[in-house]
Structures are given as structure tokens and as C-alpha cells.
SEFI-152298 format. One record per residue (C-alpha): x, y, z; residue number from 0. Coordinates in steps of 0.1 Angstrom, whole numbers. Layout:
BEGIN
+-------+-------+-------+-----+
!     x !     y !     z ! seq !
+-------+-------+-------+-----+
!     X !     Y !     Z ! NUM !
...
+-------+-------+-------+-----+
REM end
This chain:
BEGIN
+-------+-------+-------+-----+
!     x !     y !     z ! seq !
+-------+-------+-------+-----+
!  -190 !  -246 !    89 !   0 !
!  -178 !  -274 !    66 !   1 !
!  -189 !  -294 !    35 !   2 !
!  -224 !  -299 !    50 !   3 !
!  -228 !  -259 !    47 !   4 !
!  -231 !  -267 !     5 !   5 !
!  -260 !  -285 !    -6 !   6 !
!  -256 !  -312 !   -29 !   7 !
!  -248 !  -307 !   -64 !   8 !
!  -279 !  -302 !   -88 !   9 !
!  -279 !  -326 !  -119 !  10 !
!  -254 !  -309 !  -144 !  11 !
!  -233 !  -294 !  -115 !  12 !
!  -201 !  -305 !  -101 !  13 !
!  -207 !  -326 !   -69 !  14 !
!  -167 !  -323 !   -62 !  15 !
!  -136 !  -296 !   -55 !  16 !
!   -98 !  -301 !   -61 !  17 !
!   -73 !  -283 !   -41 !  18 !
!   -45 !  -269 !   -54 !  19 !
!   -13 !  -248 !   -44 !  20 !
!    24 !  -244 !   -49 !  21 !
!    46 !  -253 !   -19 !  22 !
!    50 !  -227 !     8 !  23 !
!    81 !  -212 !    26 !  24 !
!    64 !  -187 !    52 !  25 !
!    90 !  -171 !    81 !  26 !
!   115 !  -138 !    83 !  27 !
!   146 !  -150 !    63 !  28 !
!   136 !  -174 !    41 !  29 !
!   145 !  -155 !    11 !  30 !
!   180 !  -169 !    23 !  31 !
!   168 !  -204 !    15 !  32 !
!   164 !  -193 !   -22 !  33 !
!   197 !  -208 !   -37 !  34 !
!   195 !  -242 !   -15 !  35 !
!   157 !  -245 !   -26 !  36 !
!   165 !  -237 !   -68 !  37 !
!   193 !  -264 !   -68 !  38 !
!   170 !  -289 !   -47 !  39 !
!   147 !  -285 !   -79 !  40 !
!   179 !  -300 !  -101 !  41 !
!   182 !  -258 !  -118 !  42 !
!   214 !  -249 !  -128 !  43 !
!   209 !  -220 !  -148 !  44 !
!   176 !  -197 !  -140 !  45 !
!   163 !  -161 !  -149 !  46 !
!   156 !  -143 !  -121 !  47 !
!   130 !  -114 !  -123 !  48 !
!   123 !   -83 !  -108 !  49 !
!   117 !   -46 !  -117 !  50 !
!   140 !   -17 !  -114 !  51 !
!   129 !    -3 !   -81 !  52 !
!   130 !   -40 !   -63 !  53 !
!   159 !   -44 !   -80 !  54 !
!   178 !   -17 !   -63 !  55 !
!   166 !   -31 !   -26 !  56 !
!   189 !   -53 !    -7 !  57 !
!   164 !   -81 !   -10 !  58 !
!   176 !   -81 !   -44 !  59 !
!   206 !   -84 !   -35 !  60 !
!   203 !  -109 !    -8 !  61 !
!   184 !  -132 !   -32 !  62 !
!   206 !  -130 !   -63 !  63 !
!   236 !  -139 !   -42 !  64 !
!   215 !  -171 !   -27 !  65 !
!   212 !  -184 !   -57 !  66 !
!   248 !  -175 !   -71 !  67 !
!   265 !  -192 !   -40 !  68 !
!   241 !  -222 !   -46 !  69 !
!   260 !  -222 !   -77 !  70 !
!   242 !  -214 !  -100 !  71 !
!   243 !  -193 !  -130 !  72 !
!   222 !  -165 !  -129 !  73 !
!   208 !  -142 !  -155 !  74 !
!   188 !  -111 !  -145 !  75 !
!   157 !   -97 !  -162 !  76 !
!   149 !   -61 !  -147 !  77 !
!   124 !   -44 !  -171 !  78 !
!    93 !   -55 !  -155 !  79 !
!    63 !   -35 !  -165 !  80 !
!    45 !   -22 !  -137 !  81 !
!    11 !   -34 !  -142 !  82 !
!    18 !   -56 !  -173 !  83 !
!    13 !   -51 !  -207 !  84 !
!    11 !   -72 !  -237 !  85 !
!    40 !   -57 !  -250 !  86 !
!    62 !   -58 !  -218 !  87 !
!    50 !   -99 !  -218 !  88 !
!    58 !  -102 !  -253 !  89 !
!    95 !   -86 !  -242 !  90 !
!   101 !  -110 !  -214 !  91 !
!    90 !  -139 !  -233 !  92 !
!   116 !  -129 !  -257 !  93 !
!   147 !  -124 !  -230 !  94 !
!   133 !  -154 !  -220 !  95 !
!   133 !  -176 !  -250 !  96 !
!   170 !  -164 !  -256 !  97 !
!   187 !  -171 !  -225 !  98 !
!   170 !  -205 !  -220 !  99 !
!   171 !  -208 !  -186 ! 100 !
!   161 !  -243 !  -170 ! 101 !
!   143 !  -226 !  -145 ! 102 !
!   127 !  -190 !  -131 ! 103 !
!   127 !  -168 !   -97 ! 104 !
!   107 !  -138 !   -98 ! 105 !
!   114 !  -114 !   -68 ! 106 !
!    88 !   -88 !   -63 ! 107 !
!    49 !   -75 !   -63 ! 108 !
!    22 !   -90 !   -89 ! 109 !
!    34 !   -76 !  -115 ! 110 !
!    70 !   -92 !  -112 ! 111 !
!    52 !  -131 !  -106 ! 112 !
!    27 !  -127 !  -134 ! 113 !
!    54 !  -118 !  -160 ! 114 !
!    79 !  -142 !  -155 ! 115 !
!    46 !  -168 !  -156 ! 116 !
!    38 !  -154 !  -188 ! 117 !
!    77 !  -154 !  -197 ! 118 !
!    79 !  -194 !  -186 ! 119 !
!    47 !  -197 !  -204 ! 120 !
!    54 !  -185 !  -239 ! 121 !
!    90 !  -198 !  -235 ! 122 !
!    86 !  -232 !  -233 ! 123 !
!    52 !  -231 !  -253 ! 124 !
!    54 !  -205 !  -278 ! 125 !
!    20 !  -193 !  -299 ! 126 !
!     4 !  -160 !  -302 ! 127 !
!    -3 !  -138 !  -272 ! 128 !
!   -41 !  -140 !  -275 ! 129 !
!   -36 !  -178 !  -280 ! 130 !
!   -35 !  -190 !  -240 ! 131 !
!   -56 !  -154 !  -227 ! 132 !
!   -92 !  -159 !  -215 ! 133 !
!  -119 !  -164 !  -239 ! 134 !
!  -136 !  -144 !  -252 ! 135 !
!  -106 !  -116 !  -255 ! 136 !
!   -82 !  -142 !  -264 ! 137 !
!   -87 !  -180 !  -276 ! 138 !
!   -89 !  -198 !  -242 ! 139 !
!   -64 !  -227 !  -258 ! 140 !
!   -50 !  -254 !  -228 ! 141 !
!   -15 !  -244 !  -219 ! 142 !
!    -1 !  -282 !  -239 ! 143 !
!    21 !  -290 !  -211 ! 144 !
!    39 !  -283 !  -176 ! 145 !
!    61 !  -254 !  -175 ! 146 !
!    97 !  -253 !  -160 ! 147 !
!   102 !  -246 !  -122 ! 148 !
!    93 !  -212 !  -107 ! 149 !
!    97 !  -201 !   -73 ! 150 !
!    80 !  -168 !   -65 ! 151 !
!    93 !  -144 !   -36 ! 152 !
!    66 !  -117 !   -30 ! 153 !
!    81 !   -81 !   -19 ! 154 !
!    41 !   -72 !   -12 ! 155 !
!    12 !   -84 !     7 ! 156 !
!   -13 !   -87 !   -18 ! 157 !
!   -16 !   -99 !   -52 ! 158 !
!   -13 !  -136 !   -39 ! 159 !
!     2 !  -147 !   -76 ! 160 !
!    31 !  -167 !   -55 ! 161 !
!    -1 !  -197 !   -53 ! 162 !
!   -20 !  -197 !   -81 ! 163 !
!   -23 !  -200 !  -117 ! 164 !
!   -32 !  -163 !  -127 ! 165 !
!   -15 !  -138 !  -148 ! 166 !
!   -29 !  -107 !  -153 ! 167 !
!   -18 !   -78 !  -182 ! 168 !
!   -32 !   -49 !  -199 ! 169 !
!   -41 !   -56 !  -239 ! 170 !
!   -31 !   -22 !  -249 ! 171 !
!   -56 !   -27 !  -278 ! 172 !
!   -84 !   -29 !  -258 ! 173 !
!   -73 !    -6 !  -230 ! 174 !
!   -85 !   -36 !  -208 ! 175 !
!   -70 !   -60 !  -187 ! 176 !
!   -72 !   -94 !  -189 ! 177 !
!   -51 !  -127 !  -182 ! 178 !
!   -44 !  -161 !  -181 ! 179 !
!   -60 !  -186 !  -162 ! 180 !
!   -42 !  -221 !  -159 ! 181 !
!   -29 !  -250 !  -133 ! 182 !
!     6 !  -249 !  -151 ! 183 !
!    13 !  -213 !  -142 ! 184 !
!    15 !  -216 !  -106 ! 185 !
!    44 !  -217 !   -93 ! 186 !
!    64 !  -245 !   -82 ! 187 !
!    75 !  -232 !   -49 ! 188 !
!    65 !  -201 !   -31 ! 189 !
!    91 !  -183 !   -10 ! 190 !
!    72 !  -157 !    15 ! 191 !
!    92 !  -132 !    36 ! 192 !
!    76 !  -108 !    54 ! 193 !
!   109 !   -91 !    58 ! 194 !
!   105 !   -86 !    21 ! 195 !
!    79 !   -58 !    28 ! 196 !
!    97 !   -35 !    53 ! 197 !
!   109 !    -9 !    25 ! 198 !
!    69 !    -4 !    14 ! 199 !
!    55 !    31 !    13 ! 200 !
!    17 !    32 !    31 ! 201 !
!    -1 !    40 !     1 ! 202 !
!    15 !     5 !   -16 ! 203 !
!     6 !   -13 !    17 ! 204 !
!   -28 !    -2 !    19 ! 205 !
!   -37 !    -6 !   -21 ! 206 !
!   -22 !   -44 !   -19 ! 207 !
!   -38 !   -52 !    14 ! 208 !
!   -73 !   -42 !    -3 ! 209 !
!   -66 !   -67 !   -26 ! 210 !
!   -62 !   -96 !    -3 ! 211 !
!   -92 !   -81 !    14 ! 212 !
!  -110 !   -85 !   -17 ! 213 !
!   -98 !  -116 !   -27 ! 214 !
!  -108 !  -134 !     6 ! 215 !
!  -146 !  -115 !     5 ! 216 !
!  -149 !  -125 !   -32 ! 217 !
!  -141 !  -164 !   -30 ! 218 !
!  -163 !  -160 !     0 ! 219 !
!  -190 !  -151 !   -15 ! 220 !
!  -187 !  -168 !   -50 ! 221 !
!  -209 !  -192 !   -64 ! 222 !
!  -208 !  -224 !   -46 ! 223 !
!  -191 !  -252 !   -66 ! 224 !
!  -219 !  -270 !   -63 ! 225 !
!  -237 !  -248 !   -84 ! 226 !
!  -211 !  -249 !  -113 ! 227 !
!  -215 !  -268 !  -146 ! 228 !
!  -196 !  -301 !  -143 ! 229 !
!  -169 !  -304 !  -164 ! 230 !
!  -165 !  -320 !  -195 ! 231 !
!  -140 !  -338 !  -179 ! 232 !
!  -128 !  -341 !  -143 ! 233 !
!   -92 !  -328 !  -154 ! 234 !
!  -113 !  -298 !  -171 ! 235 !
!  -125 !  -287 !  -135 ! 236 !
!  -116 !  -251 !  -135 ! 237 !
!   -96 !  -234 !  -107 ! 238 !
!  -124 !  -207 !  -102 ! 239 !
!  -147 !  -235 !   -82 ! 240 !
!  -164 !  -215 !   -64 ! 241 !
!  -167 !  -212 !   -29 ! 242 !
!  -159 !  -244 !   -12 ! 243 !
!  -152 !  -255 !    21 ! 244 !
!  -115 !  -257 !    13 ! 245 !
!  -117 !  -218 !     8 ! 246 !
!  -138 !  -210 !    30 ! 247 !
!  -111 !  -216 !    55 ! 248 !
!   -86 !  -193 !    41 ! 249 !
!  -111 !  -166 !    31 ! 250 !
!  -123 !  -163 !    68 ! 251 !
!   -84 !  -165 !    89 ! 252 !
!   -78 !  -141 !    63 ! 253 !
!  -104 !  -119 !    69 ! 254 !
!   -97 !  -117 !   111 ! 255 !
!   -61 !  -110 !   105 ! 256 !
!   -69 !   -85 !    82 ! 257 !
!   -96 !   -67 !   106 ! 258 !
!   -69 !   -70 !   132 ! 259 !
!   -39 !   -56 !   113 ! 260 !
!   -45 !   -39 !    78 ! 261 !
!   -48 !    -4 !    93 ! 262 !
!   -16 !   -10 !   122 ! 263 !
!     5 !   -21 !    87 ! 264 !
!    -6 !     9 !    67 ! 265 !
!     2 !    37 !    96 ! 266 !
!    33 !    23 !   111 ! 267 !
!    59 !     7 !    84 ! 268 !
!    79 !     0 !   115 ! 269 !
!    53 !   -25 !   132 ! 270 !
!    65 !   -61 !   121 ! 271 !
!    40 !   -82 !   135 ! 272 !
!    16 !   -61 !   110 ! 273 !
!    31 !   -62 !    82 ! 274 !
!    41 !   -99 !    94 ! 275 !
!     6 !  -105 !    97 ! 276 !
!    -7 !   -90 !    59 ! 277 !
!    20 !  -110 !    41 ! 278 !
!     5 !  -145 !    60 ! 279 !
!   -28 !  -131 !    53 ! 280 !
!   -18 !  -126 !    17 ! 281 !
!   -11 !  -161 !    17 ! 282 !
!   -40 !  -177 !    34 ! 283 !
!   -69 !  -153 !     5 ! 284 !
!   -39 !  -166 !   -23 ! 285 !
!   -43 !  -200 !   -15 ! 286 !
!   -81 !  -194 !   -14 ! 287 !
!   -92 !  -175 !   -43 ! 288 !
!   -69 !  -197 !   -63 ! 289 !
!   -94 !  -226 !   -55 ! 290 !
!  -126 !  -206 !   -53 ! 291 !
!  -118 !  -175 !   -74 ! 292 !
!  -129 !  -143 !   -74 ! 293 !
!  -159 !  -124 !   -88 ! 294 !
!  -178 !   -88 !   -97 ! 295 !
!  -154 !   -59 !   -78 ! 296 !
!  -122 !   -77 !   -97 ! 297 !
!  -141 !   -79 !  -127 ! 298 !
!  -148 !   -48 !  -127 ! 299 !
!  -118 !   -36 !  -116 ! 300 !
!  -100 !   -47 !  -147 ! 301 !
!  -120 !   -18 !  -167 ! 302 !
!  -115 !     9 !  -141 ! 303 !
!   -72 !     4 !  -146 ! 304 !
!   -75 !     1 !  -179 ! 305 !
!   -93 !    31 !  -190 ! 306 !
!   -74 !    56 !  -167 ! 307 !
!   -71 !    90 !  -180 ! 308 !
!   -51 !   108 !  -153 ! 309 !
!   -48 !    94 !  -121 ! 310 !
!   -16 !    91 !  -102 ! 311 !
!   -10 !    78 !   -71 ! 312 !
!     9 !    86 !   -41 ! 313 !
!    37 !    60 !   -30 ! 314 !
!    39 !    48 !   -62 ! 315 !
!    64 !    56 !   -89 ! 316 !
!    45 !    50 !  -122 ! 317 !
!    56 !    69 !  -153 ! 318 !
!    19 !    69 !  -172 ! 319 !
!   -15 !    75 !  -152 ! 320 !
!   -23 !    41 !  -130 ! 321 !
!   -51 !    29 !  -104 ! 322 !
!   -31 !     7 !   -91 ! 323 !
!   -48 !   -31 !   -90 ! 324 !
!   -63 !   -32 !   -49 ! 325 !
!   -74 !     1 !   -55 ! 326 !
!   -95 !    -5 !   -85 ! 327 !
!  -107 !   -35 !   -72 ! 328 !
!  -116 !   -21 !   -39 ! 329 !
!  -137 !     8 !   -48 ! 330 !
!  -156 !   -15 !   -66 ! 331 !
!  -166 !   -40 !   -38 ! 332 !
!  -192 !   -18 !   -16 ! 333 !
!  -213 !   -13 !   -42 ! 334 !
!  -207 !   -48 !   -50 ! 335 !
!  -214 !   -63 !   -17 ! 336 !
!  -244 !   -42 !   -14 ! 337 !
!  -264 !   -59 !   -39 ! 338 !
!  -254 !   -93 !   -36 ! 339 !
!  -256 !   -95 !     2 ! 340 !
!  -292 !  -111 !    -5 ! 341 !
!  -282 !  -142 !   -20 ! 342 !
!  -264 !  -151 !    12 ! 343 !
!  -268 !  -128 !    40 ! 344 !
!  -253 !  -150 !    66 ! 345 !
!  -219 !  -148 !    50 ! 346 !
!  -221 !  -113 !    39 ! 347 !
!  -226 !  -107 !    83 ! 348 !
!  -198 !  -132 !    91 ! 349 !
!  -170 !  -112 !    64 ! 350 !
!  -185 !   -81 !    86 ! 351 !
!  -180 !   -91 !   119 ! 352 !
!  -143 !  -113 !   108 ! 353 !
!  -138 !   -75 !    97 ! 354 !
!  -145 !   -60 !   128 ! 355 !
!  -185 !   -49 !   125 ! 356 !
!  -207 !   -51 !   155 ! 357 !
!  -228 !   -74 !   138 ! 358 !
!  -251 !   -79 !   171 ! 359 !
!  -287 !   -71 !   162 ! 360 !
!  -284 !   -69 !   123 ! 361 !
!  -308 !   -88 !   104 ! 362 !
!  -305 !  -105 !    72 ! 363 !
!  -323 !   -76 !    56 ! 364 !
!  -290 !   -55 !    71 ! 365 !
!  -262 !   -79 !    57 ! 366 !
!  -254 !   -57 !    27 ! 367 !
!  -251 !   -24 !    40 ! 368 !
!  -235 !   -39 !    73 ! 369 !
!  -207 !   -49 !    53 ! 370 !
!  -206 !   -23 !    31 ! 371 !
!  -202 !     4 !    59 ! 372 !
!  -173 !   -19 !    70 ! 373 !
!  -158 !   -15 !    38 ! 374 !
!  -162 !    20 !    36 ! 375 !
!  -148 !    29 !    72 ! 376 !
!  -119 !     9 !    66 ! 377 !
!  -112 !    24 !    30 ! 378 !
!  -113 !    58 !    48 ! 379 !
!   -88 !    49 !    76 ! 380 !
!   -60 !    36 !    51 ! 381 !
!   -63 !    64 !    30 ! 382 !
!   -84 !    52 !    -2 ! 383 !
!  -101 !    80 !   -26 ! 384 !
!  -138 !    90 !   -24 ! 385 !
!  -149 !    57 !   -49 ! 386 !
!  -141 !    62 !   -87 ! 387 !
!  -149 !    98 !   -88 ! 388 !
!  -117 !   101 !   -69 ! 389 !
!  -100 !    84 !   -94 ! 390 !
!  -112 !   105 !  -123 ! 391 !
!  -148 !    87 !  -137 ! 392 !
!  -173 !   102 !  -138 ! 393 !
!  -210 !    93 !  -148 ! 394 !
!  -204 !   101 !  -180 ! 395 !
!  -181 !    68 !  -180 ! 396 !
!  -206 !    45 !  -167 ! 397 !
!  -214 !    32 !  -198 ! 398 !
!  -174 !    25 !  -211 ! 399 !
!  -168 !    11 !  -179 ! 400 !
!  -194 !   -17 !  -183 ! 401 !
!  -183 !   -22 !  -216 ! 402 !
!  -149 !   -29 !  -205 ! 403 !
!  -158 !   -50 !  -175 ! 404 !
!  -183 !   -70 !  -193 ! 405 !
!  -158 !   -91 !  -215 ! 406 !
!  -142 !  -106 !  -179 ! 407 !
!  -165 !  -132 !  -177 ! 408 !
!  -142 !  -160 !  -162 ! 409 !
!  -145 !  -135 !  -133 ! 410 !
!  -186 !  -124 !  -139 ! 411 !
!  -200 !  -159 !  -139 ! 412 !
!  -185 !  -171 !  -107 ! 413 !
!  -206 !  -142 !   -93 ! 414 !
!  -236 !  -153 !   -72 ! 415 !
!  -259 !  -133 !   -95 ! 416 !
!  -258 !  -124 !  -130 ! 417 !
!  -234 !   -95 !  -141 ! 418 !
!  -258 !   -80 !  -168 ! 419 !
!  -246 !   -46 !  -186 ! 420 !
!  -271 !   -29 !  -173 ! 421 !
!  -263 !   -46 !  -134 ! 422 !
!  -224 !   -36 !  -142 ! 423 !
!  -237 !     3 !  -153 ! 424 !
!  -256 !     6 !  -120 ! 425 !
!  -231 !   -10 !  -101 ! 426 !
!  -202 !    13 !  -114 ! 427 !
!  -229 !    42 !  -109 ! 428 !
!  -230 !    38 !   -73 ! 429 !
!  -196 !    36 !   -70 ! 430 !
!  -187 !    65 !   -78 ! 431 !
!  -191 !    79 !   -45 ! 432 !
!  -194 !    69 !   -11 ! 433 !
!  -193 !    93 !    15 ! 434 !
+-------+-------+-------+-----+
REM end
């Protein structure tokens, strides 16, 4: 399948895709190259980022003492929120503001790589909080200008923010999340090793590896580009194209290594070609979904963290009740998947089979609950509650969660059908359960 698979643009739409990602070091050890790569960048003075439990690994360690015998001068920022508030971005932007560095390394999960974007961010271009977020929770302004340099070293296989230009926080306010969206947050340089992961609990690798799942079945599925507004102008073109034939290349690799390995990762922490093989499939749905975005089960998923009441996960060390992000997103995505299946079957069998389906015999008619069975069998083997009952919703909560979800509509128009209210309550209404 190539460009020919996408029809050509209607009048209005765009007729074109860009490609973007930050530069990629992918291999066991390259967290050693940190130092050599910050001073290649001209950085003499950086803030490196972490959070307190990554900050007491050796890859901590390791990396700090790259960059200090690179000579530079290093200054450490350690109170990452996990999953990110406005308040904890506000703090970082402040540490950040004050020590002035000419450049940033963050060194852990999403959370970690988001802040210190938002840290770089308000830094070099201060305003209000809401100034840069997504309309219509926050202003939508243009970041005014590039950023200073930021190489990102993932510790987990899933989030993908080491590629793309996406930084996602709860606005306590709201009890919501949203984020940023913008070409100058993604990182300069990207430093992937999968080395980085061997400390992970299961229930961390199984939440994050949802997550690239997710992301690769989402940009999959999108919208096609073709059938997005054109811009006002082409430097307008919005990073959440669509599905193009440029992702469509990631999402499906990412997708077979994924059926292969996400369940060998999750049961053995001491197989390294699995955990090898999430972190490049991290990558490959990163780079993907940073070009095509993603759509509904995200959107949605941004309602079911933020409203928690109770919940608290295994493997994770939380202080305050948390759905972690691939979990929230995932138990989202059968019901998803079920009702948009119709708008392209084809793909919705292909994701299936890249999965591990026996697609042999299905008809187009089948492409929904196919997948969704898929979905659901693989949740299952890696441990993930009974849909968002077993996180603590109930029907009762349809309604909020809709509410909450609705507002995310960078995410709910790049859906391939329209993410009503009432589509959002039923589609939160049949997640609740699943088996």
C-alpha cells in the first residue's frame, strides 16, 4: 500500500503531508553517547530531567556522568510529576527559567519528556499556562519561536514523546487532561536504549506497551489527510495529518512487533530481545502518530485519568489515585474500534491480523469485532482490568466522562467519524465491561 491507497484531496482538503521527526539514536548503550552528542549540539550548560524513582537507577547515573565528562556543567531537576500537572509544569518552568541552561536532557517515561518540553517551552517563551495549550481549554497561541536543544532518553516503551511535539498535563481545574501540540516541542535528538527498560515492573511494561499499541491503531485508522481542511497556510499544516502513507508504514511494523512481543516483554523482564523489540516499536508508532496523530480511545482517555476517584495500580508507585495513561487509553479502544471498523474495514482486518488474528474468512461486516476480540484477548493476557468498571466508573459516570472527553477535540476531529456527546456517552457505556 502506498500514496495511491488515498484518494485525491477534495477541494478544500489538503492534497499534501510533511514529515517530521527528531533525530534518532536506537541500540543497547547509547545512553553512553549522551555527553559526546550534548556538546556536538555547541551545549555547555544543560538541565537534565528526571523523576525521583529514575533518578535513583544507574541509568541515571550513567547518563549524568556522560554528560559531566563531556564537560559540561550539569544541573539536575528531580521533582517530576508523575502524570503532569499544571502546577508541577508551572514548577519546572520556574527551575528552569532560573538556572538558564543553554540546553535540556530529560531521562525517563512521558511524563519526564513532556515536562522538560513544557520547561524549555515556557522558559525561553514565557506567557500564561493556558496561553500555548490546545484550544478550546487553553488559547491555541503559536509557540513565537524555536526552542533550545533537547535530547530525550526514554526509560519506557511507550509514550513515544522522544519524536514528537506533544506534551500532555492534567489542568487540575478541570480535572482533565490536556496538552500542547507544536513542531518546536519535539525534541532535537532522541536517544533510545532499550537497556534503559530492564528495571520495569510488568504492570509498567504492559500499560506503556498499550499505549504504543494504541498509538499505531489510532494513526492507522485516522482520518486520511486527504480529507483534512487545507491549511490557511502550508507552514500551518498541523502535525495530526491524518493517516498518510508515511505513517502507515510505522503504524503497521509497529503493530507486527508488537503482536510478536508485547506479551513475551510483559511476563519475562529478563527477555531482551522483547523488551528490545517494544522500545523499537515505541519508536516506529512515535514517529507515526506524530505525523498522523491519534484519535477517539486517547481522547477519551484524557477524561477517564483525570476524573479518577480511587484507583491504584500495581507496579506503580503513585502517591494519589492514577489510571495510568496506556491503560486509560486502552480500555477505551475496543469499544472504539468496534464502531468505526465500518468506515474502513480493510484496515481495521489488517491491524488484526499485524496483531496476530486469524483474519482468514472474516468479512468486512466482521472487521470490527475481529479486532476488537484481538484487543480484548491481548488486554487479558498482560494483565489489564475488566474495561473501566475495573478502574472504578461506573454508568453512573457516563455522562461526566463525555463531558470531560468532549473538550479534546484536536484528538476527536482526526477521528474517521464524528465524536458527538451522545457517540462519546455510548462509547464510554460499552466500555465499561468486556468480558
Amino acid at each position: 500500500m502506498g500514496c495511491c491507497e488515498f484518494p485525491a484531496a477534495a477541494q478544500g482538503c489538503d492534497g499534501a503531508f510533511t514529515v517530521d521527526s527528531s533525530r534518532v539514536t536506537f541500540g543497547r548503550g547509547c545512553l553512553a553517547e549522551l555527553g559526546d552528542r550534548a556538546r556536538a549540539l555547541g551545549l555547555r550548560r544543560v538541565a537534565l530531567f528526571s523523576d525521583a524513582r529514575v533518578a535513583g537507577l544507574p541509568v541515571f547515573r550513567g547518563a549524568h556522568d556522560s554528560l559531566v565528562a563531556a564537560g559540561l556543567d550539569v544541573m539536575t531537576y528531580t521533582d517530576v510529576h508523575v502524570e503532569p500537572t499544571d502546577e508541577s509544569f508551572a514548577a519546572a518552568a520556574r527551575f528552569a527559567r532560573e538556572s538558564n541552561p543553554d540546553g535540556y536532557v530529560s531521562l525517563g517515561g512521558g511524563s519526564v519528556i513532556d515536562t522538560c518540553k513544557a520547561a524549555n517551552l515556557y522558559a525561553t517563551h514565557p506567557a500564561d499556562l493556558l496561553a500555548y495549550v490546545n484550544a478550546p481549554v487553553g488559547e491555541g497561541k503559536p509557540v513565537p519561536g524555536p526552542l533550545r536543544p533537547h535530547l530525550a532518553c526514554p526509560t519506557t516503551a511507550g509514550t513515544g514523546s522522544e519524536v514528537t511535539g506533544i506534551a500532555i498535563f492534567d489542568l487540575l481545574a478541570l480535572s482533565a487532561k490536556t496538552g500542547i501540540a507544536s513542531h518546536a516541542l519535539r525534541p532535537t535528538e532522541a536517544l533510545v536504549d532499550p537497556d534503559c527498560t530492564a528495571s520495569l515492573p510488568p504492570e509498567v511494561v504492559a500499560a506503556a506497551g498499550l499505549d504504543v499499541l494504541s498509538h499505531a491503531l489510532e494513526s492507522y485508522t485516522a482520518r486520511p489527510y486527504v480529507h483534512r481542511p487545507a491549511p490557511e497556510r502550508p507552514s500551518l499544516r498541523p502535525m495530526s495529518q491524518g493517516a498518510n502513507p508515511w505513517s502507515d508504514l510505522g503504524c503497521r511494523e509497529a503493530l507486527r512487533v508488537l503482536g510478536q512481543f508485547i506479551e513475551r516483554a510483559v511476563r519475562d523482564a529478563s527477555d531482551s530481545e522483547a523488551r528490545e523489540q517494544m522500545m523499537w516499536a515505541a519508536t516506529l508508532a512515535g514517529i507515526a502518530f506524530g505525523n498522523a496523530g491519534v484519535h477517539a480511545p486517547h481522547g477519551m482517555a484524557y477524561a477517564v485519568a483525570g476524573l479518577v476517584r480511587d484507583f491504584r495500580p500495581a507496579g506503580y508507585s503513585a502517591d494519589e489515585p492514577l489510571v495510568p495513561h496506556g491503560m486509560a487509553v486502552i480500555l477505551n479502544a475496543p469499544a472504539v474500534f468496534r464502531r468505526i471498523a465500518a468506515v474502513s474495514p480493510e484496515r481495521h482486518l489488517e491491524a488484526a491480523r499485524l496483531l496476530g488474528a486469524d483474519t482468514r474468512g472474516a468479512a468486512a461486516a466482521d472487521a470490527g469485532e475481529v479486532l476488537a476480540t484481538e484487543l480484548i484477548r491481548i488486554m487479558r493476557a498482560v494483565g489489564m482490568p475488566n474495561g473501566l468498571g475495573g478502574v472504578g466508573y461506573a454508568d453512573t459516570d457516563v455522562a461526566a466522562l463525555a463531558e470531560g472527553a468532549y473538550p479534546q477535540q484536536r484528538l476527536l476531529q482526526n477521528a474517521p467519524l464524528e465524536m458527538t456527546k451522545p457517540v462519546l456517552a455510548d462509547l464510554f457505556r460499552q466500555a465499561l465491561r468486556y468480558w
